[in-house]
N, C-alpha and C positions, 0 to 999 in steps of 0.2 A: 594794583596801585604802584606807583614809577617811588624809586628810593629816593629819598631827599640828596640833593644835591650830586645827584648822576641824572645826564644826559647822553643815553646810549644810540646812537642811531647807523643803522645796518645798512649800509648799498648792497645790494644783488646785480652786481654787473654780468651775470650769467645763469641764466635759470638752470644749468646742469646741476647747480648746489641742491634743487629742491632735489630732485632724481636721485642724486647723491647721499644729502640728508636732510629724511624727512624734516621738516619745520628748523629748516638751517636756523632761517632769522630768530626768531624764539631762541632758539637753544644758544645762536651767539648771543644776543641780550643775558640770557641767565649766566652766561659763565662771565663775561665781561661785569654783570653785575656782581657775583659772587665773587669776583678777584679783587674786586676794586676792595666791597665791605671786608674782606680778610686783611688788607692791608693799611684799612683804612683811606684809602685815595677819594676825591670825588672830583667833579669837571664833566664836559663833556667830552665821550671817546665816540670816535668814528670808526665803526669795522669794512671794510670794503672789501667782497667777496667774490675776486673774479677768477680769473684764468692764468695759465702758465705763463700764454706772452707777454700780459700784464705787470703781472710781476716781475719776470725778467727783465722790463723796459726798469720798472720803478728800479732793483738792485743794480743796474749798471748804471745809473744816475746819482743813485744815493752812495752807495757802497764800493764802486765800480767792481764789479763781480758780473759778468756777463752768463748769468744764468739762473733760471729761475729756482725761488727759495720756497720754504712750506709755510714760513710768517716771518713780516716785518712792521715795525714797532717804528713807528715816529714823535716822540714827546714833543708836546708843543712848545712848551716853557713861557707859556702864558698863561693868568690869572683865570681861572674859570675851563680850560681847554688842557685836558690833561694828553691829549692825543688820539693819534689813527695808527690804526691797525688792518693791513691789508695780508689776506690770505691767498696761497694757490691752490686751485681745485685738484689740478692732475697732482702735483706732488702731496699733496694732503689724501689723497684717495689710494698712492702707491705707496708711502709709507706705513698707511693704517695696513695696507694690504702685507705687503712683507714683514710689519711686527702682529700679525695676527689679531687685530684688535676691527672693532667696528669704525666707520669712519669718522661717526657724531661725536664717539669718545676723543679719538685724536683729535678732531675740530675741538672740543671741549678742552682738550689739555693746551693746544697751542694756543688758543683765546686765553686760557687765563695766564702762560709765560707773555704773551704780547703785552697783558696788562699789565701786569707786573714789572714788565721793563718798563713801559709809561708811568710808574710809580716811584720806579729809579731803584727797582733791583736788578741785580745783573750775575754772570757765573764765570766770570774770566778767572777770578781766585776762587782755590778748592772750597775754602769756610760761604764766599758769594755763592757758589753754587747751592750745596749743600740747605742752604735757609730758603733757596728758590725752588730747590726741588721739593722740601717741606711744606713748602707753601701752598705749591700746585698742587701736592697731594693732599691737603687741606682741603681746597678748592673741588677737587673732585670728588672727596670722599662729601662735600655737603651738595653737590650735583647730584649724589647718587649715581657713578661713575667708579671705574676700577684706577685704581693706584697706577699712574705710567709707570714707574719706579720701581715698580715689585718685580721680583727676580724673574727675568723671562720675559721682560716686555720691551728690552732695546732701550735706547738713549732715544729718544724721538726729538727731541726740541733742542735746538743749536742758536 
């Protein structure tokens, strides 16, 4: 049964995500829904699930940063449309890989900071970060998911 007032809907613009993580779309729905009820947000979010040179295009457009990123967050700032959230497969797969972690978790953790920034939290000051990274540990620990946060697992989300 879909939450009231969340509209989540997942692009697969690469089926290496299945190969990657099992039942990606599911599991992006659950955390994108689970970040949203933590914060309270509702709207419809877009997650779109592609590739390195994807992303790359999108971050030199948006951010000018020519090179591809692990998540970016676009708030809508419209009534009903809380935003998109587009991920990259290879850096989401070699960062799970050098913090030792599974990939579905780190998809899991950067889905619900993406949400979170479409909710208009953010980590540029120490106290901002701090209540985000609370947050997503929040988020994951109701996923059934490990703490990113706990000692030994890297800063993963930028």
């Amino acid at each position: 049964m879909p939450d009231q007032g969340m509209d989540i809907t997942i692009v697969l613009a690469t089926q290496k995500w299945r190969a990657a993580v099992p039942r990606a779309e599911a599991l992006a729905r659950r955390a994108v829904a689970a970040a949203m009820r933590d914060c309270g947000a509702d709207g419809a979010v877009t997650v779109l699930l592609t590739d390195d040179a994807a992303i790359k295009r999108l971050n030199t457009g948006h951010r000018d940063k020519a090179k591809p990123t692990n998540v970016l967050s676009f708030p809508a700032g419209m009534p009903g449309h809380l935003g998109d959230i587009a991920l990259a497969l290879g850096v989401v797969r070699r960062e799970a890989r050098e913090a030792g972690r599974r990939a579905s978790d780190h998809l899991a953790h950067l889905l619900a900071h993406g949400t979170l920034h479409l909710a208009g939290h953010d980590h540029l000051l120490a106290g901002e970060a701090r209540r985000m990274e609370q947050a997503e540990a929040r988020v994951m620990r109701r996923l059934g998911r490990p703490n990113p946060w706990k000692e030994g697992r890297g800063r993963p989300a930028t």
